[in-house]
C-alpha positions as CSV (number, residue, x, y, z in Angstrom):
1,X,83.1,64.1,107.2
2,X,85.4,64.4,103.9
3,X,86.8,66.5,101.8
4,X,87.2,66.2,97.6
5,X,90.7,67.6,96.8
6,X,91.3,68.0,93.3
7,X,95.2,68.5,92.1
8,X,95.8,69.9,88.0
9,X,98.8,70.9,86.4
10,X,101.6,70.6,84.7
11,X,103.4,66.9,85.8
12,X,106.6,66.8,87.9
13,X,108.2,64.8,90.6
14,X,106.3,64.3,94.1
15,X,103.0,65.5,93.4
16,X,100.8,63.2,95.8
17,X,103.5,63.1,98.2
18,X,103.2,66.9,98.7
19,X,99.9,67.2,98.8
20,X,99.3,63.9,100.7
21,X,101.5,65.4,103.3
22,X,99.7,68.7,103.4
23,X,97.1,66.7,104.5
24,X,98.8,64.6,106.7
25,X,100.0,68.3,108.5
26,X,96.8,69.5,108.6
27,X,95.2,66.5,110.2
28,X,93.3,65.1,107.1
29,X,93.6,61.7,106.2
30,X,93.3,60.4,102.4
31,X,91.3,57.8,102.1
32,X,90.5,57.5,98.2
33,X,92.8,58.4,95.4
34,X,92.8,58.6,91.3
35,X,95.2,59.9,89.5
36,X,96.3,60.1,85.8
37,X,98.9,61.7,83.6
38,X,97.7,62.8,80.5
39,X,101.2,63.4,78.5
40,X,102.8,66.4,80.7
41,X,99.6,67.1,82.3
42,X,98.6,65.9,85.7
43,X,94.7,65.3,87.5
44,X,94.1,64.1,90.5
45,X,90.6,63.4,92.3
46,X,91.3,62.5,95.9
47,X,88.9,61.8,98.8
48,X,89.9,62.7,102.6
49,X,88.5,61.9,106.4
50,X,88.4,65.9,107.5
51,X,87.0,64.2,111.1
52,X,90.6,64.9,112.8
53,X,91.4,68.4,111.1
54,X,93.7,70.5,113.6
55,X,92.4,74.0,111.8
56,X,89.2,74.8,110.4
57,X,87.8,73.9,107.0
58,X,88.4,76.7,106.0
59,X,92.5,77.2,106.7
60,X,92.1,73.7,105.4
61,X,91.5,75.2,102.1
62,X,93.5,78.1,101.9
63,X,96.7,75.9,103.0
64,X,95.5,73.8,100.0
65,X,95.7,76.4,97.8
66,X,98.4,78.0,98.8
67,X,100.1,75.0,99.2
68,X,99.1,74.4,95.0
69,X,100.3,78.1,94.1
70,X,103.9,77.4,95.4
71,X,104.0,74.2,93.5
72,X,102.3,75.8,90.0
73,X,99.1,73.6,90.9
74,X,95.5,74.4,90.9
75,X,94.6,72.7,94.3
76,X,91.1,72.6,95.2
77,X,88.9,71.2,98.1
78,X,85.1,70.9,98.2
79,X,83.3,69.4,101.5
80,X,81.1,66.5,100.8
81,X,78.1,68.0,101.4
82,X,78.8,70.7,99.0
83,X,79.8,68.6,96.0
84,X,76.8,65.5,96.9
85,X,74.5,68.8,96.7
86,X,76.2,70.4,93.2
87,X,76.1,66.8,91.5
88,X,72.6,65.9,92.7
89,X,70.5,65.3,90.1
């Protein structure tokens, strides 16, 4: 299974590392990653192996989150299935 984390906000020192070791805490492990900087603004599209998770999907997301508010970030995750179904045409 995966997970489609999504990272926006303003741009500042040790973005990925953070949330790549969120991840890493939380037993997900990144296997895809995109990233760009548009002036001070900061995307990022990654895509995580949620197979080894040591809390639920759920937490997973929330810690995310949480994680994202601390730092000024809009972190999001989607499960696969959820975002193969949404962009389904």
């Amino acid at each position: 299974m995966k997970a489609v984390i999504t990272v926006t906000g303003k741009d500042s020192m040790g973005i990925i590392a953070g949330v790549a070791g969120k991840c890493a805490e939380l037993g997900a492990n990144i296997v895809d990653i995109s990233q760009s900087v548009l002036q001070e603004y900061f995307a990022m599209i990654m895509l995580a192996d949620i197979d080894e998770l040591n809390v639920d999907f759920a937490q997973f997301v929330d810690e995310l989150e949480a994680f994202g508010e601390q730092k000024g970030l809009s972190v999001q995750a989607m499960h696969e299935d959820i975002f193969n179904t949404m962009h389904h045409i």
